[in-house]
PAZAPA-4460 file (N, C-alpha, C; in steps of 0.05 Angstrom, whole numbers, plus 32768, in hexadecimal, padded with zeros to 4 digits):
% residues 183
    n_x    n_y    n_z   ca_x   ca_y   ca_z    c_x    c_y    c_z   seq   type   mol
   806E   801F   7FA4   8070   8039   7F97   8054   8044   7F93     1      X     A
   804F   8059   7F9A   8031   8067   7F93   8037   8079   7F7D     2      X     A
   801C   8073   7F71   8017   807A   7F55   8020   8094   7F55     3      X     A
   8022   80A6   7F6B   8026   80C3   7F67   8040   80CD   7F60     4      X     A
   804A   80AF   7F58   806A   80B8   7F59   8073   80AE   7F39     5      X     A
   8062   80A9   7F27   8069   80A6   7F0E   8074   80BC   7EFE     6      X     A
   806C   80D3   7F05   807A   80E5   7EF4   809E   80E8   7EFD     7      X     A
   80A1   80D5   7F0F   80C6   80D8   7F16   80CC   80C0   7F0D     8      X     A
   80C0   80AE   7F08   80C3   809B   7EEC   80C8   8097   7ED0     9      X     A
   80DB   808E   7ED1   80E9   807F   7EAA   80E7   806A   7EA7    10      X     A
   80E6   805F   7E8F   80F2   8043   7E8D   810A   804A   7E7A    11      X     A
   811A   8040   7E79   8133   804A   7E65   8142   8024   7E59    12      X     A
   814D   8029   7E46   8159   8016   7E33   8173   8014   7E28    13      X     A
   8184   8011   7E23   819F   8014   7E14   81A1   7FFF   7E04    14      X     A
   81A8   8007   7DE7   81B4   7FF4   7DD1   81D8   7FF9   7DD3    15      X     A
   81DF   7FE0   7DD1   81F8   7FE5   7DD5   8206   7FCC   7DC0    16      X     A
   8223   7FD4   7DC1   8230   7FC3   7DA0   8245   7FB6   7DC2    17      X     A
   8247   7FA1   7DC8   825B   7F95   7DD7   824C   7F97   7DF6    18      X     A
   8252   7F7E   7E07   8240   7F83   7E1F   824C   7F88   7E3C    19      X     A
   8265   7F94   7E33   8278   7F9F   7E4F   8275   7FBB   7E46    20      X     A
   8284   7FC9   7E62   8282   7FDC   7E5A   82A6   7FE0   7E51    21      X     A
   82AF   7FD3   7E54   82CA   7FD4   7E47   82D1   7FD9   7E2B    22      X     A
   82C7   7FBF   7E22   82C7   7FBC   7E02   82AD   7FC6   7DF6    23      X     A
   8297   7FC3   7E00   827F   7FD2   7DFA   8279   7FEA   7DF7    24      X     A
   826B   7FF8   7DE5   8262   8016   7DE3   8246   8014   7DE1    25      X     A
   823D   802F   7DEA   821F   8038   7DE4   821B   803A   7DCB    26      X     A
   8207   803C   7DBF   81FE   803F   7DA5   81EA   8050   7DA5    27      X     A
   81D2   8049   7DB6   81BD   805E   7DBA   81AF   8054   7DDE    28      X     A
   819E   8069   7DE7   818C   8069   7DF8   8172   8074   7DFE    29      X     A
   8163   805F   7E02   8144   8072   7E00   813E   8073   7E19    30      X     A
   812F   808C   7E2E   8124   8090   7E41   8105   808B   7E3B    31      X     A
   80FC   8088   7E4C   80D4   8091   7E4A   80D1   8098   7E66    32      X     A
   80CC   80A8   7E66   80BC   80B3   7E7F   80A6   80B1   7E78    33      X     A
   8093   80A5   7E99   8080   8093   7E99   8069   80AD   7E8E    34      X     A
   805A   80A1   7E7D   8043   80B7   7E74   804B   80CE   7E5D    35      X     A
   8068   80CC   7E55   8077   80DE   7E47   807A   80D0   7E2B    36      X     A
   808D   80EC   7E21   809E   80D7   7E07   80B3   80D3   7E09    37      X     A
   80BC   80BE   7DF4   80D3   80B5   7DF8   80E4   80C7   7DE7    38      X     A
   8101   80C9   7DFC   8115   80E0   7DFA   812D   80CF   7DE6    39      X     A
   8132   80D6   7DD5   814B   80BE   7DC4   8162   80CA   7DC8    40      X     A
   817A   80BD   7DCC   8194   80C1   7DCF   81AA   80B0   7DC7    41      X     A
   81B4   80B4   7DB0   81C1   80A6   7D9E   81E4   80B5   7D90    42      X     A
   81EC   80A3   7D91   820C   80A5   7D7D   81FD   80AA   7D65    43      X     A
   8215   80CA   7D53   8208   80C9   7D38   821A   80B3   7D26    44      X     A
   8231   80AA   7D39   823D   809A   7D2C   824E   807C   7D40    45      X     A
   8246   806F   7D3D   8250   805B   7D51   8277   8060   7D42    46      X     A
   827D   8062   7D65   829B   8062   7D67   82A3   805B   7D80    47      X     A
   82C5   805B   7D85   82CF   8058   7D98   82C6   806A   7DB3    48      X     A
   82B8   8080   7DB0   82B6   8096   7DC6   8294   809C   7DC7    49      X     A
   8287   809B   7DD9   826F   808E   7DDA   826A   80A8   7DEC    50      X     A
   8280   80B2   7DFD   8281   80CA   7E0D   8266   80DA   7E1A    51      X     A
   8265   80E5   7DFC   824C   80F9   7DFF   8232   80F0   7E03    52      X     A
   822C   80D3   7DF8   8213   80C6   7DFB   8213   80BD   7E1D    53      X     A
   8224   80B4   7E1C   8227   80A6   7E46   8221   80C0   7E52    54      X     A
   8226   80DC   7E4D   822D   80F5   7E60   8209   80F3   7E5F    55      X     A
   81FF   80FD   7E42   81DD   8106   7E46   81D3   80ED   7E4F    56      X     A
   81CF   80D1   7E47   81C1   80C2   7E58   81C1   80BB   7E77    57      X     A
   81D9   80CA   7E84   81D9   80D0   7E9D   81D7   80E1   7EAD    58      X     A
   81D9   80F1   7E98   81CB   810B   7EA0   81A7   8114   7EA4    59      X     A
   819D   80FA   7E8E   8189   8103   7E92   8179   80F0   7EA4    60      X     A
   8186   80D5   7EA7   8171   80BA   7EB5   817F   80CA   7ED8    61      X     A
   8192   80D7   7EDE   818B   80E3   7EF8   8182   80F7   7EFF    62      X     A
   816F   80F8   7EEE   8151   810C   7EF6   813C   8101   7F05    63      X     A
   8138   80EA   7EF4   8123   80DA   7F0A   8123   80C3   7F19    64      X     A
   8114   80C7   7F28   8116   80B8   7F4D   8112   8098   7F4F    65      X     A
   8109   808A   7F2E   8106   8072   7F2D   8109   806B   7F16    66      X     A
   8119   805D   7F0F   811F   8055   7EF2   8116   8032   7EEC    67      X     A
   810B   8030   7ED5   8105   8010   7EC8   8111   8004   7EB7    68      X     A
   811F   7FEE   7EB6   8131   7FE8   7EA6   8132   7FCD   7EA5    69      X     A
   812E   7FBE   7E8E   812B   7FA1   7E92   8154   7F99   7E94    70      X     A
   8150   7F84   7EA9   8171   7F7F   7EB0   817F   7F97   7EAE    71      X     A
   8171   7FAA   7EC0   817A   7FC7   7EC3   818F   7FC7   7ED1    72      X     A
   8193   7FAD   7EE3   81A1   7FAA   7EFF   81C3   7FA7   7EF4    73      X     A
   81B9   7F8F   7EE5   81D6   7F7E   7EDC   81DF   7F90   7EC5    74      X     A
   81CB   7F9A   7EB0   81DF   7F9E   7E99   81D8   7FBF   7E90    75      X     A
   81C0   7FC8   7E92   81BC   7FE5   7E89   81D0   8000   7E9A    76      X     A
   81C5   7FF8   7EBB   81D7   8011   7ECB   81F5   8000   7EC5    77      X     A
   81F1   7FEB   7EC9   8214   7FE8   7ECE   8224   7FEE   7EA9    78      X     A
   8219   7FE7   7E9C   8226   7FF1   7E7F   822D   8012   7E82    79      X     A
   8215   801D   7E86   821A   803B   7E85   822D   804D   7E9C    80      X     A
   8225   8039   7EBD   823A   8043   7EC5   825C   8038   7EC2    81      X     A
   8262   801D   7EB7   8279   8021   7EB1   8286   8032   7E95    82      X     A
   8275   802E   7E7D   8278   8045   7E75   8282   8061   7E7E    83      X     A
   8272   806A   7E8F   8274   8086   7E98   8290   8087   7EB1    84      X     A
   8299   8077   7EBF   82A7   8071   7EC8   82C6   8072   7EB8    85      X     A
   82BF   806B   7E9A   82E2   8068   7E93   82D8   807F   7E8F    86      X     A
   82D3   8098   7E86   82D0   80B1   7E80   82D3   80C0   7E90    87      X     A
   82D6   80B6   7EAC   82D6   80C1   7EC5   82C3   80D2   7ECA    88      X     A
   82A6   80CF   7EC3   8295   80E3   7EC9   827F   80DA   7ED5    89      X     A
   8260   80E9   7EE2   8259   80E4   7EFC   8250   80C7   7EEB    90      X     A
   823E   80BA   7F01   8233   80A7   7F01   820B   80A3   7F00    91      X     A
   8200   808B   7EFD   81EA   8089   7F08   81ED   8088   7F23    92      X     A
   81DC   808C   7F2F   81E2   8081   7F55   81DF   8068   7F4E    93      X     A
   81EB   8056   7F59   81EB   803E   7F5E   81DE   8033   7F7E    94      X     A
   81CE   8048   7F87   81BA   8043   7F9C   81A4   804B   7F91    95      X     A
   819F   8056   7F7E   818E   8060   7F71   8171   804F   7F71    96      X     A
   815F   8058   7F70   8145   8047   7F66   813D   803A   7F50    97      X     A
   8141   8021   7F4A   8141   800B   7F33   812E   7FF4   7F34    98      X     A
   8116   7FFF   7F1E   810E   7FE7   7F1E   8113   7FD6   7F0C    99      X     A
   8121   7FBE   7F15   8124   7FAA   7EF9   810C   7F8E   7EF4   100      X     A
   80F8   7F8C   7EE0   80E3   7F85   7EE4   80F5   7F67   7ED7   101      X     A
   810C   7F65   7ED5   8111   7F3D   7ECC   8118   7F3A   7EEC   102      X     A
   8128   7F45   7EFB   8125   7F43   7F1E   810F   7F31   7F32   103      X     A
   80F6   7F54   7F26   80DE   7F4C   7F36   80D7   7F30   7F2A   104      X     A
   80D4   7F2E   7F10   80C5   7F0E   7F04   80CD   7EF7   7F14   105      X     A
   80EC   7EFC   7F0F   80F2   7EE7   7F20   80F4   7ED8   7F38   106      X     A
   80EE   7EEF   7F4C   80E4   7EF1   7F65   80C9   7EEA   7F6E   107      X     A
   80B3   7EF8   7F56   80A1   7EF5   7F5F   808A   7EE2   7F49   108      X     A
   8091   7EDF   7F38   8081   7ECB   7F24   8089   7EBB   7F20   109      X     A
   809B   7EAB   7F23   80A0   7E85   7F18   809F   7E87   7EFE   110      X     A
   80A7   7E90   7EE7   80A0   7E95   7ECD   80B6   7E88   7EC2   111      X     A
   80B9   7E6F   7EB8   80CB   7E64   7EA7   80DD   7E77   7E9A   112      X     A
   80DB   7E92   7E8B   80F0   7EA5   7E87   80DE   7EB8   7E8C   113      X     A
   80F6   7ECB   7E8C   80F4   7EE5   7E9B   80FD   7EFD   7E8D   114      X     A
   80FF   7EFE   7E6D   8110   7F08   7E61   80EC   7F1C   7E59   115      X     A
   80F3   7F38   7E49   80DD   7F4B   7E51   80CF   7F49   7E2B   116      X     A
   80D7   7F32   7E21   80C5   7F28   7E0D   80AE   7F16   7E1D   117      X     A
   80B5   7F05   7E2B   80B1   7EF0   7E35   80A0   7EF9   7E4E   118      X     A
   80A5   7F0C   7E53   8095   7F21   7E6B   807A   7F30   7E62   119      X     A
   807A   7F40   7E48   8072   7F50   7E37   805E   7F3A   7E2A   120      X     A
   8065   7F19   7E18   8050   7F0C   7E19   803F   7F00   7E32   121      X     A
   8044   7EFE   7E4B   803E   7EF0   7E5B   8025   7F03   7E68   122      X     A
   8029   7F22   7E6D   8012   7F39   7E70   800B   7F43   7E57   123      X     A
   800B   7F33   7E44   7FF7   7F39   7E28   7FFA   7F57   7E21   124      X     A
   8012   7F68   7E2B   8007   7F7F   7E29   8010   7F89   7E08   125      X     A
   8000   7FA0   7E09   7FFA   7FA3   7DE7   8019   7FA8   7DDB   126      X     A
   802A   7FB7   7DE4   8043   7FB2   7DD0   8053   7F98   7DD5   127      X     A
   8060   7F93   7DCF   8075   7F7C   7DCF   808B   7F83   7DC9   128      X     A
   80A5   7F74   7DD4   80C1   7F77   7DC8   80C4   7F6E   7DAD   129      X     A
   80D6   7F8A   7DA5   80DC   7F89   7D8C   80FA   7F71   7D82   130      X     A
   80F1   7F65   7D79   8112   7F53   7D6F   8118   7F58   7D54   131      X     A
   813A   7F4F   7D5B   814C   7F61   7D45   8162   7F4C   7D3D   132      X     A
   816F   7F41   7D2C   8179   7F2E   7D2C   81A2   7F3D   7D31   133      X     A
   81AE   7F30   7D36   81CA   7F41   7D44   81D6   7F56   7D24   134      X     A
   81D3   7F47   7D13   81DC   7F4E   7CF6   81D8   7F75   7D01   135      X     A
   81BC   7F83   7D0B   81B9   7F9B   7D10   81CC   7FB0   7D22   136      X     A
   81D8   7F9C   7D33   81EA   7FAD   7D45   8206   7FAE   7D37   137      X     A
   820A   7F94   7D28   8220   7F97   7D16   8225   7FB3   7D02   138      X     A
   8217   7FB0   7CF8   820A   7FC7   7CE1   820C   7FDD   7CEA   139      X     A
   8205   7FDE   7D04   81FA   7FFE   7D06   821B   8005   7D16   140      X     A
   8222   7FF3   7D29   823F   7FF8   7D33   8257   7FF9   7D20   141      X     A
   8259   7FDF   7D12   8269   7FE5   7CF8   8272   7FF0   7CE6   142      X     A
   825A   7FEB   7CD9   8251   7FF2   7CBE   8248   8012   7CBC   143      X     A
   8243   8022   7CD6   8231   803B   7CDB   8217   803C   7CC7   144      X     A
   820F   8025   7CC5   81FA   801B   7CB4   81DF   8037   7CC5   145      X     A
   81D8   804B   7CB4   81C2   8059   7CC4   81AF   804C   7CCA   146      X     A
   819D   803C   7CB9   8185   8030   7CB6   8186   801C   7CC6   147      X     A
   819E   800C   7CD4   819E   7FFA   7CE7   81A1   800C   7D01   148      X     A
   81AD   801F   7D02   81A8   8031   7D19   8191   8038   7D22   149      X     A
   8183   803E   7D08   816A   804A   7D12   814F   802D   7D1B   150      X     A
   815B   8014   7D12   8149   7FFD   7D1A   814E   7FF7   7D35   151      X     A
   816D   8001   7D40   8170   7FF7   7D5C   8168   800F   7D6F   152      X     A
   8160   802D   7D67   8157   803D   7D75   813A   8033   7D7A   153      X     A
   812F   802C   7D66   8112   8027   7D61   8106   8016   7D76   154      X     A
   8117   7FFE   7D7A   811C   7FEC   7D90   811F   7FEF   7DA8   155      X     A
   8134   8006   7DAE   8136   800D   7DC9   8118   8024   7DCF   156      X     A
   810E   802D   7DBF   80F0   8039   7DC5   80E7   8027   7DCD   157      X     A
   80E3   800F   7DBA   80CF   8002   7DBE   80D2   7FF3   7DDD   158      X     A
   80EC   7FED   7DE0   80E9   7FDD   7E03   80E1   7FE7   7E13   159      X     A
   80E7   8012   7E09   80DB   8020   7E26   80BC   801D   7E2C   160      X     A
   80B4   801D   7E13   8093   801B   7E17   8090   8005   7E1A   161      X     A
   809A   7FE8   7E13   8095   7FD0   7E28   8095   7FD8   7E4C   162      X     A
   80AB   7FE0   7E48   80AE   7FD8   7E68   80A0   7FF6   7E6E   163      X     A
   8094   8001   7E70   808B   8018   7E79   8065   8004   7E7D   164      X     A
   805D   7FF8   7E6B   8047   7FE6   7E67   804B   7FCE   7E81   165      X     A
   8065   7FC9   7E79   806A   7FB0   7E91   806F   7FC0   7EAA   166      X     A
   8075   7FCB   7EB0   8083   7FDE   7ED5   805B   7FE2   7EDD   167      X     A
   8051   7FEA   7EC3   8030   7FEA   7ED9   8023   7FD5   7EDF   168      X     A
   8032   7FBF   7ED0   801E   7FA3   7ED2   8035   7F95   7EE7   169      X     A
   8047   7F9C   7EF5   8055   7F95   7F11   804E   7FA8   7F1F   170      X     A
   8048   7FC0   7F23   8044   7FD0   7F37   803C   7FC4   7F50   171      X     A
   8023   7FB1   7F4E   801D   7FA1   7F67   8031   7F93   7F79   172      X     A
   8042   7F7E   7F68   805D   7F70   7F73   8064   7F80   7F79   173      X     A
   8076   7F9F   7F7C   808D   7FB2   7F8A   8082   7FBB   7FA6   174      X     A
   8091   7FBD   7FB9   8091   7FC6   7FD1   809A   7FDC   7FD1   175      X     A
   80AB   7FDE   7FE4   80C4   7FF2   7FE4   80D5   7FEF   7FCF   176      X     A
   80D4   8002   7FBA   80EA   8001   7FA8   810F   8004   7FAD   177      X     A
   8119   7FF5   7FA8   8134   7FEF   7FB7   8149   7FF6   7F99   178      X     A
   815D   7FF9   7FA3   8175   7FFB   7F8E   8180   7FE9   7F84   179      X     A
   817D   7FD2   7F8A   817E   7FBF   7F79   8166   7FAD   7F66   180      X     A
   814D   7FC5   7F60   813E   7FB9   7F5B   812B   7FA3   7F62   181      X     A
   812B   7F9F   7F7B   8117   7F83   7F81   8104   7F90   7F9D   182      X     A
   80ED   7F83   7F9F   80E3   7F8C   7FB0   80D6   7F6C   7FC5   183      X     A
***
């Protein structure tokens, strides 16, 4: 990927209460566009109908031409597009441009784990993942606890600007960026 193409770059995140998209709902989603700020997109109330939040976060991550997503592959596009799917409305492309940087690790670093705490200490880079103990998604899905809402938004910022830190410290490893994330 050449550098001239970061402005069609995100890294994006989803907090979610359940990890299908069946029984599972969105709760919130943060975009970053690379060099940008981060765009927040959130339920004012965690419920059964998640609708409106799946419509704008796919509305807006197919704007740009490469998206970052740690286990973007397995659980971020595929949550949102089955989501969007029982709603019967459009989709991410699922040929789309994905980089998933727990993928590349694994492919290309030998790194005992691969998880983007464990990534994030391993390139020293200055933010780190934020941890949250589960009691927060309870709360905020449950309970409509605000203040736990607003700790798990806080969170999904914070991974975009991890992995927005981590996607430049792999840039070297990617080749041809592929849709399944690996290069």
């Amino acid at each position: 990927m050449a550098k001239g193409t970061m402005g069609l770059a995100a890294s994006f995140d989803l907090e979610t209460f359940g990890l299908d998209p069946v029984y599972g709902r969105l709760l919130c989603g943060v975009i970053k566009p690379w060099g940008g700020d981060t765009q927040v997109y959130r339920v004012k109330r965690a419920g059964s109908d998640d609708s409106k939040l799946v419509a704008q976060l796919v509305s807006e991550l197919s704007r740009y031409s490469i998206l970052f997503a740690h286990n973007g592959l397995f659980y971020d596009r595929a949550m949102l597009n089955g989501r969007a799917l029982q709603y019967d409305m459009p989709t991410l492309d699922p040929k789309g441009k994905l980089v998933d940087p727990y993928l590349v690790a694994r492919k290309h670093l030998n790194l005992r784990r691969n998880s983007l705490d464990s990534l994030a200490d391993h390139f020293q880079l200055l933010d780190q993942k934020m941890h949250l103990p589960a009691s927060v998604w309870v709360r905020a899905a449950l309970d409509h606890d605000e203040s736990a809402m607003e700790t798990l938004v806080d969170r999904c910022i914070s991974d975009t600007v991890v992995l927005e830190q981590l996607a430049t410290r792999i840039l070297p490893l990617l080749g041809n960026v592929t849709p399944w994330g690996s290069s």
